[in-house]
PDB file of N, H, CA, C and O in Angstrom:
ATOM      1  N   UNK A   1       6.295 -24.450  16.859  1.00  0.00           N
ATOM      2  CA  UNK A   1       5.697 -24.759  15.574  1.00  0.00           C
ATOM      3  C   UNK A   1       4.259 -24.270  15.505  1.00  0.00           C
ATOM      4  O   UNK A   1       3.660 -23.937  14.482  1.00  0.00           O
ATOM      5  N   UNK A   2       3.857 -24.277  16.591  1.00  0.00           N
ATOM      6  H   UNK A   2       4.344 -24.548  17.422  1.00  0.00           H
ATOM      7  CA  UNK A   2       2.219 -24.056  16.492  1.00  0.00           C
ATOM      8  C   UNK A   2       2.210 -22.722  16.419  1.00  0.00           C
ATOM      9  O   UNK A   2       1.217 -22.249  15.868  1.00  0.00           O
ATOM     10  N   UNK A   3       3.189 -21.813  16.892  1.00  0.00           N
ATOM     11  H   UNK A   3       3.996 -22.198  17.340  1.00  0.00           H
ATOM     12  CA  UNK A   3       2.725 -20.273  16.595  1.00  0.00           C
ATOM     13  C   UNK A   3       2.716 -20.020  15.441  1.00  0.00           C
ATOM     14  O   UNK A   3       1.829 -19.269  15.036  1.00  0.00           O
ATOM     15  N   UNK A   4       3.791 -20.604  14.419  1.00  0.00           N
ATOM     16  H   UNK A   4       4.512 -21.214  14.748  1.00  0.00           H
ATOM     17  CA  UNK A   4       4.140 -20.178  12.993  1.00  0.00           C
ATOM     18  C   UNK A   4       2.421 -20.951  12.419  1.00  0.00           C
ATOM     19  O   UNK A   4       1.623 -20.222  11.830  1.00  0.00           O
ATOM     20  N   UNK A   5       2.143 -22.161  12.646  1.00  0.00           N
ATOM     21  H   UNK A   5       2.791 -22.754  13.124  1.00  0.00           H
ATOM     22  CA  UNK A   5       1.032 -22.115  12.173  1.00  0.00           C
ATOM     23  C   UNK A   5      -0.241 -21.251  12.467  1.00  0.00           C
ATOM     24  O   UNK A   5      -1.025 -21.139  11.524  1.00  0.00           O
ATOM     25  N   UNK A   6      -0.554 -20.630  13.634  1.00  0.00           N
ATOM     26  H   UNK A   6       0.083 -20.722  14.400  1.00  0.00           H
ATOM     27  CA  UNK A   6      -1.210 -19.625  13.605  1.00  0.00           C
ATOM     28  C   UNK A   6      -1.085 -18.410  13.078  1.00  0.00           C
ATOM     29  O   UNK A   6      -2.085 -17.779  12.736  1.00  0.00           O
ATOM     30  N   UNK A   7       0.332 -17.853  12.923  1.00  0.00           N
ATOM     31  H   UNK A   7       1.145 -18.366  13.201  1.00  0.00           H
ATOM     32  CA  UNK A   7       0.579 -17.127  11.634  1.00  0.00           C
ATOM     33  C   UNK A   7       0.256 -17.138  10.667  1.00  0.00           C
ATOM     34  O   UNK A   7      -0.202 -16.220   9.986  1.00  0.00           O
ATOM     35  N   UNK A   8       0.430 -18.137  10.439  1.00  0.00           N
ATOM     36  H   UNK A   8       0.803 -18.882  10.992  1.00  0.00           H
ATOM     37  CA  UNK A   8      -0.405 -18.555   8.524  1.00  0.00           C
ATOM     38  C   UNK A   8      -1.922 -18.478   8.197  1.00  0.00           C
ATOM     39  O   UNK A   8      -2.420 -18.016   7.170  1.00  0.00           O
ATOM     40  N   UNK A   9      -2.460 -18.933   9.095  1.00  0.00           N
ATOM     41  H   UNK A   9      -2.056 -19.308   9.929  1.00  0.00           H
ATOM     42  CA  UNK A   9      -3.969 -19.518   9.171  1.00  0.00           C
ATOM     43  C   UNK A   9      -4.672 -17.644   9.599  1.00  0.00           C
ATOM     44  O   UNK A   9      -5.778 -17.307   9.177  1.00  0.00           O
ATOM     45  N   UNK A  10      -3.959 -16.862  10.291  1.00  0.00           N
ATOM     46  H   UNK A  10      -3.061 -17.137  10.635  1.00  0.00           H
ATOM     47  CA  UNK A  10      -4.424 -15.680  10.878  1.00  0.00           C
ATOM     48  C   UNK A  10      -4.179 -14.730   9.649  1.00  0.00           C
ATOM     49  O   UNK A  10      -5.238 -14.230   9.269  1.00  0.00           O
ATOM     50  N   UNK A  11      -3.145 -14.366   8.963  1.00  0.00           N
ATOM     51  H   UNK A  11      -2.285 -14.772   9.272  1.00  0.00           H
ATOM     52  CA  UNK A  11      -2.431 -13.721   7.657  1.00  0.00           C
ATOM     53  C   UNK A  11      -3.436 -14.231   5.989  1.00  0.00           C
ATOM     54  O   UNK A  11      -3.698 -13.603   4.963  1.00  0.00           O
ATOM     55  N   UNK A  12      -3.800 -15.903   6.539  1.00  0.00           N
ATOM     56  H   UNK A  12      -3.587 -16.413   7.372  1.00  0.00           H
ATOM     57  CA  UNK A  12      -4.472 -16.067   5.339  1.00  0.00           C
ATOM     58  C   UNK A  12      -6.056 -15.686   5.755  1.00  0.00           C
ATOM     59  O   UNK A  12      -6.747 -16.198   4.874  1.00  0.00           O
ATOM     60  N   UNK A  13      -6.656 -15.212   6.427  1.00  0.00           N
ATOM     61  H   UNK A  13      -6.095 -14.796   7.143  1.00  0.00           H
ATOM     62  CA  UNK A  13      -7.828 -15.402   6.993  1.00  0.00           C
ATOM     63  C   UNK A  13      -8.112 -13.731   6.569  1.00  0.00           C
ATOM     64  O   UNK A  13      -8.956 -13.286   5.791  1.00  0.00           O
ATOM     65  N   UNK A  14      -6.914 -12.880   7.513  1.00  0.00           N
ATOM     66  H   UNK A  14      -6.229 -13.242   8.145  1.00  0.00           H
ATOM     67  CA  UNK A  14      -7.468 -11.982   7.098  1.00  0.00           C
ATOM     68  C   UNK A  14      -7.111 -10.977   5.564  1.00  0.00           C
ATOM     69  O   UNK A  14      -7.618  -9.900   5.252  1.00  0.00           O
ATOM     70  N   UNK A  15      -6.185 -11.700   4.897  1.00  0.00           N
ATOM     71  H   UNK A  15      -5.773 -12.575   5.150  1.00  0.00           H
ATOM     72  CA  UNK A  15      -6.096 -11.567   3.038  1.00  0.00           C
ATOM     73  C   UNK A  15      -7.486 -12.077   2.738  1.00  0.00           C
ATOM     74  O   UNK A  15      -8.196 -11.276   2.130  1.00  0.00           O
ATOM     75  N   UNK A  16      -7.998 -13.200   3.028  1.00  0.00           N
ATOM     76  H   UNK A  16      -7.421 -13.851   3.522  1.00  0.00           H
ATOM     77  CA  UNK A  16      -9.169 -13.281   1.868  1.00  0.00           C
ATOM     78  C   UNK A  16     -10.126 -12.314   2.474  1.00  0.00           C
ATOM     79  O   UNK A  16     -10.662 -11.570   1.653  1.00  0.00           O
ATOM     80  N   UNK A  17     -10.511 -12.127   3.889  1.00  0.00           N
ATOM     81  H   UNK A  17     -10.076 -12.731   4.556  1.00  0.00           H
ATOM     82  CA  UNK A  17     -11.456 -10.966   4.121  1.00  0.00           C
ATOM     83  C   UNK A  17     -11.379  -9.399   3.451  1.00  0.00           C
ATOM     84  O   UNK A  17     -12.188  -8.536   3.113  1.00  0.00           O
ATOM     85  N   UNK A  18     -10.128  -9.547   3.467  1.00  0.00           N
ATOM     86  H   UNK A  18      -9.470 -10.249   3.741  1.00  0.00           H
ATOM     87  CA  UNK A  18      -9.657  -8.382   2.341  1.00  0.00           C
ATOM     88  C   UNK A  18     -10.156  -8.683   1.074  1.00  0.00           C
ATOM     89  O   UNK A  18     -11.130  -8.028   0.702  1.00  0.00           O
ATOM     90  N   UNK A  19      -9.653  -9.616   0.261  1.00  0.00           N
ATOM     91  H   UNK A  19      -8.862 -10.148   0.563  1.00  0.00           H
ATOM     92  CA  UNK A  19      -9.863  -9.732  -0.922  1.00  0.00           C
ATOM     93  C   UNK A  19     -11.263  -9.905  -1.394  1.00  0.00           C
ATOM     94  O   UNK A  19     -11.569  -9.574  -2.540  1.00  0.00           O
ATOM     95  N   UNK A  20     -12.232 -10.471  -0.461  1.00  0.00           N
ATOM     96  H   UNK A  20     -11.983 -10.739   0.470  1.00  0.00           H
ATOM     97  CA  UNK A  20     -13.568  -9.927  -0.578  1.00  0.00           C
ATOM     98  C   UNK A  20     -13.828  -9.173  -0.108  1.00  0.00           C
ATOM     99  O   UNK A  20     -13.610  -9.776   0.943  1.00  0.00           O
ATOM    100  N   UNK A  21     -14.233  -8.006   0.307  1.00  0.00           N
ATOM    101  H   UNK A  21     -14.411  -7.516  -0.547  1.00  0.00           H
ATOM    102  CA  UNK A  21     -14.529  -6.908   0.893  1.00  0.00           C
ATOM    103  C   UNK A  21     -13.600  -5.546   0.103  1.00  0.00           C
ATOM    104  O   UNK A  21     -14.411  -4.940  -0.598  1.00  0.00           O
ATOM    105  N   UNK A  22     -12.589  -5.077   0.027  1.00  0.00           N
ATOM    106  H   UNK A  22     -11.930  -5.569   0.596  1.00  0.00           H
ATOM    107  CA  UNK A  22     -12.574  -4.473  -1.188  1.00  0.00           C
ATOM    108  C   UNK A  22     -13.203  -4.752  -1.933  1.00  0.00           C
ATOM    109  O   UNK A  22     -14.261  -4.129  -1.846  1.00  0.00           O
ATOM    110  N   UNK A  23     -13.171  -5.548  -2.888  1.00  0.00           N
ATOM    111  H   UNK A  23     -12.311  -6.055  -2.959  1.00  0.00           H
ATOM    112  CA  UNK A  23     -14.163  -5.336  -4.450  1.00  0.00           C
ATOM    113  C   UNK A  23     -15.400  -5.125  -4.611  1.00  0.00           C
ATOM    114  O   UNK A  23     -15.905  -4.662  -5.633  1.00  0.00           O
ATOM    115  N   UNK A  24     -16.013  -5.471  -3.542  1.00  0.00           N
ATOM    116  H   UNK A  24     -15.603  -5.846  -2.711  1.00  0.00           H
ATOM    117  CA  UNK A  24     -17.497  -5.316  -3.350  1.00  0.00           C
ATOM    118  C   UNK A  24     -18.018  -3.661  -2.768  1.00  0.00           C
ATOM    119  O   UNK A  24     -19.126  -3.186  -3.017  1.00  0.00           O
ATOM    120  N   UNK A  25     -16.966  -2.986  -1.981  1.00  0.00           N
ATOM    121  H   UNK A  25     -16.066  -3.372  -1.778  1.00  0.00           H
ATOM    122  CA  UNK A  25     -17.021  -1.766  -1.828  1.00  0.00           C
ATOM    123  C   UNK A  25     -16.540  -0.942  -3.444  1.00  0.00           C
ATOM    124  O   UNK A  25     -16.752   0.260  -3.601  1.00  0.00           O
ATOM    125  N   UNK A  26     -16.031  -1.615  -4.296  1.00  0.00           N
ATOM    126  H   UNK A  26     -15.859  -2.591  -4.169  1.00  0.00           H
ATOM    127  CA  UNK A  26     -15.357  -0.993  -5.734  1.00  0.00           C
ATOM    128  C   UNK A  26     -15.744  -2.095  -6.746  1.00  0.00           C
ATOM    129  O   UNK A  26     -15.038  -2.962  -7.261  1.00  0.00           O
ATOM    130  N   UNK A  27     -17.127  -1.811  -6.896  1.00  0.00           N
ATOM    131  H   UNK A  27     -17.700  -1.107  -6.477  1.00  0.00           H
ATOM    132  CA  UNK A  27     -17.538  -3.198  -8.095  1.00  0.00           C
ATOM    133  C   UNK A  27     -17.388  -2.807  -9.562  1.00  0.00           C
ATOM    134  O   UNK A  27     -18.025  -1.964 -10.195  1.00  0.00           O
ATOM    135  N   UNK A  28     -16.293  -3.700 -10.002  1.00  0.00           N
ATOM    136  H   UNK A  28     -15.776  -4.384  -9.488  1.00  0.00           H
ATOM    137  CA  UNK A  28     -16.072  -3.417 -11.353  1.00  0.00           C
ATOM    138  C   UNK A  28     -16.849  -3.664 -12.478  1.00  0.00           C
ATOM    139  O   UNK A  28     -17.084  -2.909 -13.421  1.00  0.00           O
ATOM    140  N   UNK A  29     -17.290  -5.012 -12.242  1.00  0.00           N
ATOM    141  H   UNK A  29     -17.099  -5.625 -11.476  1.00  0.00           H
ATOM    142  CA  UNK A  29     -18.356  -5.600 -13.095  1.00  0.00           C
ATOM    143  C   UNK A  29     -17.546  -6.288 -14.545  1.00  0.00           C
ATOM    144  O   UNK A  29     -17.707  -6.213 -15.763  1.00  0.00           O
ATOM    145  N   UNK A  30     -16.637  -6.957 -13.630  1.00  0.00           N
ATOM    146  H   UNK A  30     -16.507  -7.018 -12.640  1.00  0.00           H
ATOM    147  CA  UNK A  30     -15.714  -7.913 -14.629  1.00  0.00           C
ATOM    148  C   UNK A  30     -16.139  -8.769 -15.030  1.00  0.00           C
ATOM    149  O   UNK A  30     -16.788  -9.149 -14.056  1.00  0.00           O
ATOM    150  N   UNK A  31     -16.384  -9.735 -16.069  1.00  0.00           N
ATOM    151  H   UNK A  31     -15.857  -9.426 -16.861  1.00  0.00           H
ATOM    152  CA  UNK A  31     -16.582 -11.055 -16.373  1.00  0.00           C
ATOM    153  C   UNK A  31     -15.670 -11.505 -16.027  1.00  0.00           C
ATOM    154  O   UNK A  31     -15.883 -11.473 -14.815  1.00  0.00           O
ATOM    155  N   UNK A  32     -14.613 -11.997 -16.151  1.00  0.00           N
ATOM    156  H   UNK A  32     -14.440 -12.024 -17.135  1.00  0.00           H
ATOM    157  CA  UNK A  32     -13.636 -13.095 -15.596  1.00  0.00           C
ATOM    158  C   UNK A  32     -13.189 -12.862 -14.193  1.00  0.00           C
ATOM    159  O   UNK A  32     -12.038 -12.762 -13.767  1.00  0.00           O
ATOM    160  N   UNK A  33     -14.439 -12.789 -13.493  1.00  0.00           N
ATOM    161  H   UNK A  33     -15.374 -12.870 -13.839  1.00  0.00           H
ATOM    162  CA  UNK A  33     -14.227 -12.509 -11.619  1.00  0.00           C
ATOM    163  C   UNK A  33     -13.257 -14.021 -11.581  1.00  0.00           C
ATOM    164  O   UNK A  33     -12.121 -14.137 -11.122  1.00  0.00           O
ATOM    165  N   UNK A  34     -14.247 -15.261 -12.317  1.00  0.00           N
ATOM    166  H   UNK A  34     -15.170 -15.166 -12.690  1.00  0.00           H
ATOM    167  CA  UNK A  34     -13.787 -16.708 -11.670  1.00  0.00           C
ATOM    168  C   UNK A  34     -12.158 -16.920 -11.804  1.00  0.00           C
ATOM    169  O   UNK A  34     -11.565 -17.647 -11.006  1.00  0.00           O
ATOM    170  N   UNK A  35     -11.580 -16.336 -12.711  1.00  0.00           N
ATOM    171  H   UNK A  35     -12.061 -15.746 -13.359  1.00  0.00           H
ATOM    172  CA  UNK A  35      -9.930 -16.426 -13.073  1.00  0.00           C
ATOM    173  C   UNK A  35      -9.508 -15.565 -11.728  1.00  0.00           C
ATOM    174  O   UNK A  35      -8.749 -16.028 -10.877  1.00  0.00           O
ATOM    175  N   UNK A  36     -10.061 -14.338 -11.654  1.00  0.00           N
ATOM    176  H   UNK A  36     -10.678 -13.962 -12.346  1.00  0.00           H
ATOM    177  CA  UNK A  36      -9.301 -13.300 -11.086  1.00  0.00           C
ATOM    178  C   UNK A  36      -9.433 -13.809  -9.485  1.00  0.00           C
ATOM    179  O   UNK A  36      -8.501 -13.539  -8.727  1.00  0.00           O
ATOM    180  N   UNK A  37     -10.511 -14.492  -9.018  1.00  0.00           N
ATOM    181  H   UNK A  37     -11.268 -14.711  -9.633  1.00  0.00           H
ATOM    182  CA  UNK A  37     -10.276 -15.239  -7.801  1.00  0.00           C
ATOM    183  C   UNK A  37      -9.776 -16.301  -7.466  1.00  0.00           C
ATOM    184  O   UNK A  37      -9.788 -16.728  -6.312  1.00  0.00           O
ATOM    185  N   UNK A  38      -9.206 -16.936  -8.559  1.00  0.00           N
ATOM    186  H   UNK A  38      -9.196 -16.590  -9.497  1.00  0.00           H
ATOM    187  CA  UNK A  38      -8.342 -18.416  -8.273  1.00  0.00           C
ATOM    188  C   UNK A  38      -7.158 -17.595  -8.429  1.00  0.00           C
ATOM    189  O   UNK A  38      -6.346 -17.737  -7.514  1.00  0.00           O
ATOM    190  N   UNK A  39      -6.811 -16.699  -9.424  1.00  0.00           N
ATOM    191  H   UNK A  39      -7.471 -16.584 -10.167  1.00  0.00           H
ATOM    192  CA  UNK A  39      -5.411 -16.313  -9.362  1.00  0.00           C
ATOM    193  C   UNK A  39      -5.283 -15.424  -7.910  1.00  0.00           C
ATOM    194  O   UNK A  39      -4.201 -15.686  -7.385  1.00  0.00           O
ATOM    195  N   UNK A  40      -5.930 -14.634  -7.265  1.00  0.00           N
ATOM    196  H   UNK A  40      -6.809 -14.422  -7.692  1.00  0.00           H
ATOM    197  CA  UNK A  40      -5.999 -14.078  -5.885  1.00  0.00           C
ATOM    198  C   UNK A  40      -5.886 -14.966  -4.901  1.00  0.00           C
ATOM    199  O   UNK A  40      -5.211 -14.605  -3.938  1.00  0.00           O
ATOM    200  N   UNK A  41      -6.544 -16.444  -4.866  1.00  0.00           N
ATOM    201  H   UNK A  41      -7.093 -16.737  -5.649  1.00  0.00           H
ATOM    202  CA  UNK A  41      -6.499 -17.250  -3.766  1.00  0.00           C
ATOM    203  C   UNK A  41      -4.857 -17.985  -3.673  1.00  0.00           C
ATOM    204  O   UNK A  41      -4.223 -18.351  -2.683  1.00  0.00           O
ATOM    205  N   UNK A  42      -4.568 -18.009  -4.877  1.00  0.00           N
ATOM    206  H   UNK A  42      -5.083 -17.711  -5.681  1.00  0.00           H
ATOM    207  CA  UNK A  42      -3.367 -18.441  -5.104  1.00  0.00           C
ATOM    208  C   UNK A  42      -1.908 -17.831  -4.480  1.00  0.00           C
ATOM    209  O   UNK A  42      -0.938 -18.418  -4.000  1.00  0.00           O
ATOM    210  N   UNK A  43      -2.197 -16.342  -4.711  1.00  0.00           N
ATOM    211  H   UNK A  43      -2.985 -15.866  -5.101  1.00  0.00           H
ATOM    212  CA  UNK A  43      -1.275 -15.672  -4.325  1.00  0.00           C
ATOM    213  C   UNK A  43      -1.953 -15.151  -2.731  1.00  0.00           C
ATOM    214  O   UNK A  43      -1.072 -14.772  -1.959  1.00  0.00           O
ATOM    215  N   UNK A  44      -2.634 -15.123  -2.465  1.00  0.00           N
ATOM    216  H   UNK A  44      -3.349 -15.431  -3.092  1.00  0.00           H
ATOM    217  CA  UNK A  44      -2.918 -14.932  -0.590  1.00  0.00           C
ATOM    218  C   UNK A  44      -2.372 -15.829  -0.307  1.00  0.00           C
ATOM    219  O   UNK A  44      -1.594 -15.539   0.601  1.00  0.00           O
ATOM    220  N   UNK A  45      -2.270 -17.590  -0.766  1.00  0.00           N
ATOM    221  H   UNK A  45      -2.903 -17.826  -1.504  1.00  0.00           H
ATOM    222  CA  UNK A  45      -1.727 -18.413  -0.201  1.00  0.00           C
ATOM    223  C   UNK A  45      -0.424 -18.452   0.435  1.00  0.00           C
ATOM    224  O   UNK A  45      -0.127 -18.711   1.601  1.00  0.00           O
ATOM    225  N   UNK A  46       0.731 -17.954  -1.170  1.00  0.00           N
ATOM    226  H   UNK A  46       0.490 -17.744  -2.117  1.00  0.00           H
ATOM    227  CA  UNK A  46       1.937 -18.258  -1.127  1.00  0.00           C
ATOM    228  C   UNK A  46       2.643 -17.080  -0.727  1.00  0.00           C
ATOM    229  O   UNK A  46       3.789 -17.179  -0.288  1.00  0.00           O
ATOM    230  N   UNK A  47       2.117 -16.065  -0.828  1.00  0.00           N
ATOM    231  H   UNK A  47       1.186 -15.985  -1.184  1.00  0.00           H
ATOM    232  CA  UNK A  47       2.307 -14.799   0.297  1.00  0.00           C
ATOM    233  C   UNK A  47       2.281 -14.997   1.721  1.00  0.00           C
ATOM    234  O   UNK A  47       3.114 -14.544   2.506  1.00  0.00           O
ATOM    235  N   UNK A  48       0.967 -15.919   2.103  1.00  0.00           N
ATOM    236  H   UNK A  48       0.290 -16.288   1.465  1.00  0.00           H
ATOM    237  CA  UNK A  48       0.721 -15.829   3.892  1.00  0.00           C
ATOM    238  C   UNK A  48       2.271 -16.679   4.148  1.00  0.00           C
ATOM    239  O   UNK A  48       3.063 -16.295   5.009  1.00  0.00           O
ATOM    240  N   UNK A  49       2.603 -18.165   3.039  1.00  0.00           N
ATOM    241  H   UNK A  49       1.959 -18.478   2.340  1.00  0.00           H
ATOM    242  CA  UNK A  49       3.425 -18.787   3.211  1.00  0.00           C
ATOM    243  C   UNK A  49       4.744 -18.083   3.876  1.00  0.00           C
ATOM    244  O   UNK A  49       5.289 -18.219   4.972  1.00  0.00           O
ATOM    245  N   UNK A  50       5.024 -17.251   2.702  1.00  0.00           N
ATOM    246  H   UNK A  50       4.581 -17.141   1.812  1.00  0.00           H
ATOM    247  CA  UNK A  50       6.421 -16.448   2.679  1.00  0.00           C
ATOM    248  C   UNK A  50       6.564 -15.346   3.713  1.00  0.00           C
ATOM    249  O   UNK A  50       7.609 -14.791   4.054  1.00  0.00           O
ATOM    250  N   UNK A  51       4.769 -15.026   4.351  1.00  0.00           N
ATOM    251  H   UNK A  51       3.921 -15.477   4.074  1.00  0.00           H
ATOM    252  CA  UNK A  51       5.286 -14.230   5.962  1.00  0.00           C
ATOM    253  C   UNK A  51       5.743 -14.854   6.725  1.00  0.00           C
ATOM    254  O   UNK A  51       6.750 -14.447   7.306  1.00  0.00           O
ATOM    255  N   UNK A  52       5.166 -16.126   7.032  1.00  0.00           N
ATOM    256  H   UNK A  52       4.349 -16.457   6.561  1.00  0.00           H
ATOM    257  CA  UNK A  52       5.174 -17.116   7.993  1.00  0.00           C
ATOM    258  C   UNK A  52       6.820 -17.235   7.875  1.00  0.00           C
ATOM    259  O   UNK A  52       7.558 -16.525   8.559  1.00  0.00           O
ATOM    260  N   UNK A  53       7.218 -18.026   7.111  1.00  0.00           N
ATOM    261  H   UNK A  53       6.619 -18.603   6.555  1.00  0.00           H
ATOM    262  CA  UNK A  53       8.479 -18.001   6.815  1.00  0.00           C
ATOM    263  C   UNK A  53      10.036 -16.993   7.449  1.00  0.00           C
ATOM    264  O   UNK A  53      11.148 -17.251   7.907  1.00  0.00           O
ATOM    265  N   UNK A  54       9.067 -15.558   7.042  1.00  0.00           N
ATOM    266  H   UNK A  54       8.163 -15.348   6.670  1.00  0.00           H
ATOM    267  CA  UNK A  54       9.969 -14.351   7.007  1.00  0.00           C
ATOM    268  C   UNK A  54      10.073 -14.022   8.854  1.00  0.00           C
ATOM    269  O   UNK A  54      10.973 -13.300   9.281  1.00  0.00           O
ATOM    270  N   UNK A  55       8.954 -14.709   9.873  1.00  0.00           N
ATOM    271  H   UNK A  55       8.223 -15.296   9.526  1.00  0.00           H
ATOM    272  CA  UNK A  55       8.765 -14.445  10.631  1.00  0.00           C
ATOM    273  C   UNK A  55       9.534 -15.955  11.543  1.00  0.00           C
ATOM    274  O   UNK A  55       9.901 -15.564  12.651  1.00  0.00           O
ATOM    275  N   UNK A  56       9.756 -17.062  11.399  1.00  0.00           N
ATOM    276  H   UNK A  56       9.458 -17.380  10.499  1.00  0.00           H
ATOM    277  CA  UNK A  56      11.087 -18.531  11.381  1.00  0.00           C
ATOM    278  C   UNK A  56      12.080 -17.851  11.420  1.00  0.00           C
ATOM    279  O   UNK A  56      12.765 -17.692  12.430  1.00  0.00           O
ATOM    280  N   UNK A  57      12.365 -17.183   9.936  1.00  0.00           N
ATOM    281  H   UNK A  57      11.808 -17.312   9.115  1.00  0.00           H
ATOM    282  CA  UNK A  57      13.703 -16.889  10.285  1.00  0.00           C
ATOM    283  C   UNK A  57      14.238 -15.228  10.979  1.00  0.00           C
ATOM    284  O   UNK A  57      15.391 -14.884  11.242  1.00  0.00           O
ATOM    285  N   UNK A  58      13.045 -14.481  11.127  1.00  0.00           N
ATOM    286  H   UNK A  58      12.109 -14.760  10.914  1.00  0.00           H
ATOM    287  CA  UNK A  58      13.717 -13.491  12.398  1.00  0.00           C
ATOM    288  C   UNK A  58      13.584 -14.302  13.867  1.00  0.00           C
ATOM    289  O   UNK A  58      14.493 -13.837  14.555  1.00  0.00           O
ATOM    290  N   UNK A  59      13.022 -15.074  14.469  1.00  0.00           N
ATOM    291  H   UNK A  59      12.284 -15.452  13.910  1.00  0.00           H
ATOM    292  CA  UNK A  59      13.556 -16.293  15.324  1.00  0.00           C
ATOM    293  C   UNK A  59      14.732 -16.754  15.169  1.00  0.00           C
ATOM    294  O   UNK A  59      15.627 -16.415  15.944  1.00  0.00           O
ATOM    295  N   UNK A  60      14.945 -17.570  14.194  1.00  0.00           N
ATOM    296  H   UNK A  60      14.218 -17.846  13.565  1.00  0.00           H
ATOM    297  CA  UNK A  60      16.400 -18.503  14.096  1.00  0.00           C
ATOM    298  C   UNK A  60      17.438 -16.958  14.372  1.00  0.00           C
ATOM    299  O   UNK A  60      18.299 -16.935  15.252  1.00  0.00           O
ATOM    300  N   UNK A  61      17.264 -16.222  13.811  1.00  0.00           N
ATOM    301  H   UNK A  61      16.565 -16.241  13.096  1.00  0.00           H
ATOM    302  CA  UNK A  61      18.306 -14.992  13.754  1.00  0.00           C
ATOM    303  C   UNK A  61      18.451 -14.234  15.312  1.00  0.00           C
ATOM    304  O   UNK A  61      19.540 -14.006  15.838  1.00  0.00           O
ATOM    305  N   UNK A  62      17.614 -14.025  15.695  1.00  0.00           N
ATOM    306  H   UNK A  62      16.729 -14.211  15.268  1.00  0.00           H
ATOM    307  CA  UNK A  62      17.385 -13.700  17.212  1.00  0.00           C
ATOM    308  C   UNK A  62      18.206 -14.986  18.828  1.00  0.00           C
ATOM    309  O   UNK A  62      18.840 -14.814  19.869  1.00  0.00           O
ATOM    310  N   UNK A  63      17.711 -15.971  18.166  1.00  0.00           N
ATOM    311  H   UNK A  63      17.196 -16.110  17.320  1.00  0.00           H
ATOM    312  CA  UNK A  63      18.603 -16.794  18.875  1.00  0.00           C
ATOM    313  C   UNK A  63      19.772 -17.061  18.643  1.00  0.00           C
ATOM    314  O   UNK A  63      20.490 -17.335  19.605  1.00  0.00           O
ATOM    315  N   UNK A  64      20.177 -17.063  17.660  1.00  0.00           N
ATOM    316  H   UNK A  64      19.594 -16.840  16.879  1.00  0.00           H
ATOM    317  CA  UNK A  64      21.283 -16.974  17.311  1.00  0.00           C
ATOM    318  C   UNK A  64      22.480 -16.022  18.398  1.00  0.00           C
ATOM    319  O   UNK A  64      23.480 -16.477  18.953  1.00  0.00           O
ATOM    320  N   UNK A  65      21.965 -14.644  18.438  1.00  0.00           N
ATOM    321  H   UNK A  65      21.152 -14.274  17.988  1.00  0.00           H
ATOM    322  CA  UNK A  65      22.532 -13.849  19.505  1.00  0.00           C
ATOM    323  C   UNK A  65      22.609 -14.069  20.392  1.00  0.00           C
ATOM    324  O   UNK A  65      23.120 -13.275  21.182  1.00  0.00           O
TER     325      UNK A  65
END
């Protein structure tokens, strides 16, 4: 269990370093940054979720054999 949680915590760590660091190398000069970073934090979330996940079940599948 504890690896899958380091999966998550490592996948989400380095999405938001991404997600800041692009834009600041490509500054658009948006007004609605504050939307466009809750909707970004949102989806780094449920993305890191669904690796973590994708990475359970190539385990369960592996033992299986």
């Amino acid at each position: 269990m504890g690896r899958y949680v380091s999966i998550f915590f490592m996948t989400v760590f380095v999405a938001v370093a991404l997600f800041f660091t692009i834009p600041a190398l490509f500054s658009a000069g948006s007004s609605d940054i504050d939307l466009l970073v809750f909707i970004g934090m949102i989806l780094i979330i449920l993305v890191s979720f669904v690796i973590t996940q994708l990475f359970y079940i190539m385990d369960v599948l592996k033992k299986r054999k």
